[in-house]
C-alpha positions in Angstrom: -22.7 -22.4 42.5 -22.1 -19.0 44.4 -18.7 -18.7 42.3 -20.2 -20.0 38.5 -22.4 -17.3 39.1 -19.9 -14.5 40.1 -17.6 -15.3 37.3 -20.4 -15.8 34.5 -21.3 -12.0 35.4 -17.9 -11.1 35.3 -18.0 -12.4 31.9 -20.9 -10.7 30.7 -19.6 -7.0 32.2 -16.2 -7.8 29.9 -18.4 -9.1 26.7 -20.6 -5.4 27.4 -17.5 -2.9 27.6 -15.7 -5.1 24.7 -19.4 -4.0 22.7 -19.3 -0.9 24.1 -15.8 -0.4 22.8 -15.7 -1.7 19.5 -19.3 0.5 18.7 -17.6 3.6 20.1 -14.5 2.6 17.6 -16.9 2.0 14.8 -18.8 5.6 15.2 -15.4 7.3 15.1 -14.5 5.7 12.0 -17.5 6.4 10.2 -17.3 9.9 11.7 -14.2 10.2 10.6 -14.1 8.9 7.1 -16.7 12.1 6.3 -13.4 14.4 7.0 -10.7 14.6 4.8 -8.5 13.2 7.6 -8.1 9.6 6.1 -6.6 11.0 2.6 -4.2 13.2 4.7 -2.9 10.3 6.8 -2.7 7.5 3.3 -1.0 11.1 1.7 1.6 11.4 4.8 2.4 7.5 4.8 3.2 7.9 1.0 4.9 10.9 1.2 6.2 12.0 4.3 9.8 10.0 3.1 9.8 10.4 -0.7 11.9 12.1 -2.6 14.0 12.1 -5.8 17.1 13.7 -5.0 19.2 11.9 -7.0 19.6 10.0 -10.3 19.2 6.3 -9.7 21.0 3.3 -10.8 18.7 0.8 -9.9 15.0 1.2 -10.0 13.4 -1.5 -7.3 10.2 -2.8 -8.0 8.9 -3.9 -4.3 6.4 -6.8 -5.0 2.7 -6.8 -3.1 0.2 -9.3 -4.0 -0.3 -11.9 -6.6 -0.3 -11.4 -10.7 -2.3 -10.0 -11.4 -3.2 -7.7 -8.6 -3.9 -4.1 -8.1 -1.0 -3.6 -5.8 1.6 -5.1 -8.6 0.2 -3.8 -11.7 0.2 0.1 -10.6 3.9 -0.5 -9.1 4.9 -2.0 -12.7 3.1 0.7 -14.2 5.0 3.5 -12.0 7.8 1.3 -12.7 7.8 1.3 -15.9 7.7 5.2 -16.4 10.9 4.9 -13.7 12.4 3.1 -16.8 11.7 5.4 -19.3 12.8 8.7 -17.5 15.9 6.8 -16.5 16.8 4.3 -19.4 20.6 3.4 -18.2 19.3 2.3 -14.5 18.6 -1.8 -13.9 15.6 -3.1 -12.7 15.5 -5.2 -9.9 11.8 -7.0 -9.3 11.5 -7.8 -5.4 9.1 -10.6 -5.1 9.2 -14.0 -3.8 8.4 -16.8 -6.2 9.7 -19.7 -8.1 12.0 -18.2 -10.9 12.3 -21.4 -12.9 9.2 -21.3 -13.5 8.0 -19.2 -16.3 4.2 -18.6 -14.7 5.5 -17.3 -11.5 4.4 -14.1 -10.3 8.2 -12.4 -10.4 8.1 -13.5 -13.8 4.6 -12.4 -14.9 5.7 -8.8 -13.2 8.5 -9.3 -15.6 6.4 -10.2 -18.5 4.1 -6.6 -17.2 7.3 -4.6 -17.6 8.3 -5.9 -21.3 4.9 -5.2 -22.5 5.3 -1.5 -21.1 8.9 -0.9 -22.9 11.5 -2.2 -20.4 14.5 -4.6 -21.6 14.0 -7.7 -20.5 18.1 -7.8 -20.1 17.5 -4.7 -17.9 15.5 -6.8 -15.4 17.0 -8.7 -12.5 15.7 -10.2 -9.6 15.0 -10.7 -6.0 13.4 -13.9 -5.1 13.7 -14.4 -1.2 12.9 -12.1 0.3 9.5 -12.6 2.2 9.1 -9.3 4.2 10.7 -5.6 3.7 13.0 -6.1 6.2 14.3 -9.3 4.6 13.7 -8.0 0.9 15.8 -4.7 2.0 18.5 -6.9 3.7 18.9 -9.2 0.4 18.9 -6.0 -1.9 22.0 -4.7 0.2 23.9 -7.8 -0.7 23.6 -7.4 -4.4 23.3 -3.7 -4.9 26.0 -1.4 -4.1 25.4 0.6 -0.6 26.6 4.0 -2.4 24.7 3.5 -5.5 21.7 5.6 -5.9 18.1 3.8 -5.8 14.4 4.2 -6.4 12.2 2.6 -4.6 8.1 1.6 -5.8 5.8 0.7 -3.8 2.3 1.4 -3.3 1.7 4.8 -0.8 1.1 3.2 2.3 4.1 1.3 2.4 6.2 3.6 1.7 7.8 4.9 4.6 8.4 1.8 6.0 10.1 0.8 3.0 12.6 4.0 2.9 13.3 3.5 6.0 14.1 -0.1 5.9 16.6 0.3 2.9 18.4 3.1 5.0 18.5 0.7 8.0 20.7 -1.5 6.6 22.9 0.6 5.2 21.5 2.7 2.0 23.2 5.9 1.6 20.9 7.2 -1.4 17.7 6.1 -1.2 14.8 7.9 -3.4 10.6 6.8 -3.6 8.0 6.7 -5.8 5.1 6.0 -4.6 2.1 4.5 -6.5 -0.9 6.7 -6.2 -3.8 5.8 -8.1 -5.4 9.2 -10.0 -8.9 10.2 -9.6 -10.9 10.0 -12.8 -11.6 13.2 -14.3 -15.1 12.3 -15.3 -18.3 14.1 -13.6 -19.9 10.5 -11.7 -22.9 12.5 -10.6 -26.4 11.7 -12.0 -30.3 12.7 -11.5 -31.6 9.1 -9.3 -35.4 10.3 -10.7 -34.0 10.2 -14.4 -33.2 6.4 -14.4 -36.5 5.2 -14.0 -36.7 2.4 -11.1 -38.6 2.8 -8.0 -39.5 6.3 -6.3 -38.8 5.8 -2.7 -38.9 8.1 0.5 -35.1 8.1 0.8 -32.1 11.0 -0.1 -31.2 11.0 -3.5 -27.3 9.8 -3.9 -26.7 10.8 -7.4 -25.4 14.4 -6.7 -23.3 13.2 -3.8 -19.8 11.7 -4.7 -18.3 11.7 -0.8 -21.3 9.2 -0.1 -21.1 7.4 -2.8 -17.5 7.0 -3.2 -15.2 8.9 -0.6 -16.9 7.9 2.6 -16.0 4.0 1.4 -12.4 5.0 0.1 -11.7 6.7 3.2 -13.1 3.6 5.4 -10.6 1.8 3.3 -8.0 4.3 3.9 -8.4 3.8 8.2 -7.4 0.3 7.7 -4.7 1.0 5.8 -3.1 3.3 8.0 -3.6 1.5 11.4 -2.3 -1.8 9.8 1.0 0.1 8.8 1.1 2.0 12.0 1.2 -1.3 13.8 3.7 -2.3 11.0 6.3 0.9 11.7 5.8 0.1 15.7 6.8 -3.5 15.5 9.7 -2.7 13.1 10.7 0.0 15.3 10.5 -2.2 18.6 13.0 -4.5 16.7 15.5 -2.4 15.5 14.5 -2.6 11.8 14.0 1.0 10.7 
């Protein structure tokens, strides 16, 4: 009885610093998404390998989610201006999917990139790829290791991805990340003005960063630990 006891306290002191911990983690998030910090680091993950210091001959198109998805319709969009500013390079759309059938999601990315100009006989694909270290491996098989190329993918993938194509052997690799641009538009209002209840609390309407950046840059944390994780683990096994 002695023992149950001991080791049901035990329990409780672990459950109270496990608390303890994830508030303390929670308060330095919220902290930290009022600084600029959060942008910096989603602006280093996108960045910090991109470049375009060559022409390329194949513009890759590395898949995220489903179709459609906000992930896969900004890299077809970034792809598709790719396209445009280099008309003689191929296309290759890295996503895994069924490609005999016409309402898979490689083939509605395919569909995304007609309807923004691209040749359809421009557009090739890879299908098996289930990860970027698999995708990169599969792209190395049917694209030339000298040729120049152009990676897409959406900023916080980024460096993972560059460095995965130059892993397996890649001479030439160049990036273009997907940001998303901030609306030019003045989102600030008078709360008084819109009628509603008049309350004892701070008017939000003049302040954006609680509104909106606070909640992007909560987002943004996430983001950058999951892909930290991501670049230890590929880096423990040899992948980048």
């Amino acid at each position: 009885m002695v023992k149950f006891r001991f080791k049901n306290i035990q329990f409780l002191k672990l459950l109270r610093y496990f608390f303890l911990l994830n508030g303390f983690i929670l308060v330095i998030s919220i902290i930290t998404a009022f600084t600029t910090l959060p942008y910096w680091g989603y602006h280093w993950l996108g960045t910090s390998k991109s470049e375009l210091a060559s022409e390329p001959e194949f513009i890759i198109l590395l898949g995220g989610g489903g179709m459609p998805s906000e992930s896969n319709l900004m890299r077809s969009w970034f792809t598709a201006k790719a396209a445009d500013n280099f008309p003689d390079a191929e296309v290759f759309i890295v996503m895994p999917g069924n490609l005999t059938d016409s309402l898979s999601t490689p083939f509605k990315m395919m569909s995304e990139l007609i309807t923004r100009g691209i040749n359809k006989n421009q557009v090739r694909f890879e299908n098996k790829g289930t990860n970027t270290r698999s995708q990169a491996l599969n792209c190395s098989e049917k694209i030339p290791l000298e040729k120049s190329i152009l990676l897409v993918t959406s900023p916080e993938h980024m460096r993972r991805a560059v460095l995965s194509f130059r892993k397996v052997g890649f001479q030439k690799v160049n990036a273009l990340p997907a940001f998303e641009n901030a609306a030019e538009a003045d989102f600030s209002f008078v709360d008084d003005e819109l009628g509603g209840n008049k309350v004892l609390i701070p008017d939000v309407g003049k302040s954006t960063s609680v509104r909106y950046q606070v909640w992007n840059h909560l987002k943004y944390e996430i983001l950058i630990i999951r892909e930290c994780l991501a670049l230890c683990y590929y880096n423990l096994r040899g992948w980048i």
